[in-house]
N, C-alpha and C positions, 0 to 999 in steps of 0.2 A: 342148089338145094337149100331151101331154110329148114330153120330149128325152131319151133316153136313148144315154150314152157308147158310143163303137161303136171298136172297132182289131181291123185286120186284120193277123196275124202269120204269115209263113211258118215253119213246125213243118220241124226235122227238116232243116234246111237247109244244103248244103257252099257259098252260094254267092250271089247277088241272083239270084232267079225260079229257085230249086229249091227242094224241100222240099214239102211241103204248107199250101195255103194255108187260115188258117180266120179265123172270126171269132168277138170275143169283145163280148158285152154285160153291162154291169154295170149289174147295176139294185139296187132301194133292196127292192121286195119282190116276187113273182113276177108276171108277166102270168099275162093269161091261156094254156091251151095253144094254144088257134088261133090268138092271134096272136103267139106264138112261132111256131108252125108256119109262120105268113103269114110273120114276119120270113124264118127260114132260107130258105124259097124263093123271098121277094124277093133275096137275097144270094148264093143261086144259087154258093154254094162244098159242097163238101165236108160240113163240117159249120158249125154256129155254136151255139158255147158261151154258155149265157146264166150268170150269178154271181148269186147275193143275201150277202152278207155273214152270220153267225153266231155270234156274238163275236168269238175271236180266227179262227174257220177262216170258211169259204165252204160254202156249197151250190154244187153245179152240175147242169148238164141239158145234154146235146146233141141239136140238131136237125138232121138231113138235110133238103134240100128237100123230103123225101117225109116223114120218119117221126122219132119221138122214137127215139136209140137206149140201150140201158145203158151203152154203156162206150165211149170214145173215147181213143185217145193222144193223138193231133196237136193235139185240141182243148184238153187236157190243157195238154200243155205249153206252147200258145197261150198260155191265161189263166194259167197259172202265169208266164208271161214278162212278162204287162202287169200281172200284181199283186207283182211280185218285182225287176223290171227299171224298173218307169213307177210304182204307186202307191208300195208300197212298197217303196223302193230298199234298207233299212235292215236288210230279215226275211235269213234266210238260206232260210229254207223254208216254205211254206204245205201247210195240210190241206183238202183236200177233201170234204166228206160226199156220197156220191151215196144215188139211191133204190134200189140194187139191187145194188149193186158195194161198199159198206162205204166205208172211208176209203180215200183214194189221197193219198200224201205226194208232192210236188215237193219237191227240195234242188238249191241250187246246187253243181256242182261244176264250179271253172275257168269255163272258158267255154260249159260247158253245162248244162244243168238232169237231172236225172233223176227220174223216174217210179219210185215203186216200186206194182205193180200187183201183182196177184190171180195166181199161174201157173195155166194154164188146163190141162185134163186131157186126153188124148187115146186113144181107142179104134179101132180098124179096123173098116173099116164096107166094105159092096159102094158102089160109086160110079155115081149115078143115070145113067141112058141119059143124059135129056139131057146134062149135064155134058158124056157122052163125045159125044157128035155137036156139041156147041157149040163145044168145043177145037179137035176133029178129029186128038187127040194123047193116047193112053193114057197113063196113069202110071205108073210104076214100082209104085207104093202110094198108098193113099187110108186117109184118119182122117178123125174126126171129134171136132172140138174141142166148147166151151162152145156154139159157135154158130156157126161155119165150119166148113165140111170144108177140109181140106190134103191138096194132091197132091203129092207127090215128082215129079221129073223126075231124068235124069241129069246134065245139064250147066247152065250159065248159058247158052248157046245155045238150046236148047230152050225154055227160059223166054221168052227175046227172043221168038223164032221166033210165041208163039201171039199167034192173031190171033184170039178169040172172037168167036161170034156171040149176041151179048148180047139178039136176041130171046129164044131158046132159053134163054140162060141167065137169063134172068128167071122164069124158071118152076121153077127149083128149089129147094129147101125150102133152111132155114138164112139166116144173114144174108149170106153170100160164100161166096169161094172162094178161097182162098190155095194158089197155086203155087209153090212152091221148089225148088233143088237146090243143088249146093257151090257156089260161088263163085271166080273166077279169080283175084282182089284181095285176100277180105273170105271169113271164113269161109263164108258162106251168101249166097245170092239171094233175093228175093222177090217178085213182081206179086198184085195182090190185085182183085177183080172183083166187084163187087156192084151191080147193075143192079134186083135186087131191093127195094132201099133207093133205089131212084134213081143211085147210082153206078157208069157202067159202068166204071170203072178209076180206085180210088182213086191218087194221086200217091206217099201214104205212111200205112202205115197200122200205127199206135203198140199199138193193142187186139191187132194179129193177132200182133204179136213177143211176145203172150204163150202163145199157141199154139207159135210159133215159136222158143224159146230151151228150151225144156225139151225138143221134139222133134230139135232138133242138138245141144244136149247131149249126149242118149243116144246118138248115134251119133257125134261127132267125141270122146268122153271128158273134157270141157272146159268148164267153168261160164261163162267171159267169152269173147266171140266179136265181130265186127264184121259187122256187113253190112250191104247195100245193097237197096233197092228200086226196079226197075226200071222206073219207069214213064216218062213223056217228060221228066218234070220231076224225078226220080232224086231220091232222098233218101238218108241214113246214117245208122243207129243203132250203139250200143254195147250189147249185152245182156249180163246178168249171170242167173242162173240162184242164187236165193237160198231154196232151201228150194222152199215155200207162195208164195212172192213173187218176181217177177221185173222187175227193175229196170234200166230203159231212158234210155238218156241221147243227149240229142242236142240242136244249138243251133238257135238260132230269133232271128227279126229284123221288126223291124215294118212295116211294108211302109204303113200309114195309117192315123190316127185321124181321129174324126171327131164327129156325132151323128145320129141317127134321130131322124126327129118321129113319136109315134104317140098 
């Protein structure tokens, strides 16, 4: 039986028990994929990031309790917290290698870390029946990112207001569903829903603000913006709008380590 090192970090955090919560596994060289997949849904979060070490950078992988995915924030800036903040207090920034997504740079800044990630592209697209009967609340406008659709609303109200019906929307193509509009505090809003992957309403979701920072860009004139995601457990990001890359920042706090025997 081995032991392998486990901390669970809230991502994305204004506060104790906000933010998104993940977990991060550091191992010496990969499992297997089933029992990576067994772990994340014994752990039954959000996501869990597994690390293997690479010289000076990391490999990483995220698992949903249902499904391997390519790209994760929260999980992101998880392990970048426990390898930046716990192993190595001394780095200023760690690299990532992932299998599909290229390099993703963590840096510390202040007291929070940022992401610089992949900007995702976005086209208009008709929005699937179900969507519309799941919501029960048309959009303004609907796109289609890398691998979410995004629905405009009018208000930050609006957004609160939808109560999806996550049977329905489990049967719609793409990885989620990001819903946004302007924001009352914080330039933009966001709720994010993927039932699909197993998540009926992520808490905070890091991959979608790369959909999301290029598409309020264009319409507020503004490369750096604030916002918040609205889920029960509410998170805050910083986005920046940098070219090809869009670079997100936001703090995080460790919530337990520990160890798995497997």
């Amino acid at each position: 039986m081995n032991s392998v090192p486990i901390f669970q970090v809230d991502a994305f955090t204004s506060g104790p028990f906000t933010g998104n919560p993940a977990a991060v596994c550091v191992l010496n060289e990969w499992l297997s994929d089933n029992l990576m997949q067994k772990i994340a849904m014994e752990n039954n979060l959000a996501e869990t990031a597994f690390l293997v070490p690479r010289g000076n950078n990391w490999l990483i992988r995220w698992f949903t309790p249902l499904t391997e995915v390519d790209l994760c924030g929260h999980g992101t800036l998880a392990s970048a917290f426990v390898l930046l903040n716990i192993l190595h207090p001394d780095r200023k920034e760690v690299i990532f290698q992932t299998m599909k997504m290229g390099n993703l740079i963590v840096r510390k800044k202040g007291d929070m870390l940022e992401l610089d990630f992949p900007t995702d592209t976005l086209k208009k697209c008709d929005l699937p029946g179900q969507i519309i009967e799941s919501l029960d609340k048309e959009p303004v406008e609907c796109l289609m990112g890398r691998s979410d659709y995004l629905l405009l609303y009018r208000n930050e109200a609006e957004i609160k207001s939808l109560r999806p019906d996550f049977r329905k929307l489990a049967r719609a193509d793409g990885r989620g569903i990001i819903v946004t509009a302007p924001g009352s505090d914080v330039d933009f809003v966001s709720r994010f829903f993927a039932p699909q992957a197993g998540i009926d309403e992520d808490p905070v979701t890091g991959s979608a603000h790369t959909t999301l920072t290029p598409f309020w860009s264009a319409r507020l004139g503004k490369t750096s913006m604030k916002a918040r995601q609205l889920s029960a457990r509410g998170g805050y990001l910083e986005c920046t709008l940098n070219n090809d890359r869009t670079l997100i920042s936001g703090r995080a706090d460790l919530f337990l380590k520990g160890e798995i025997l497997v």
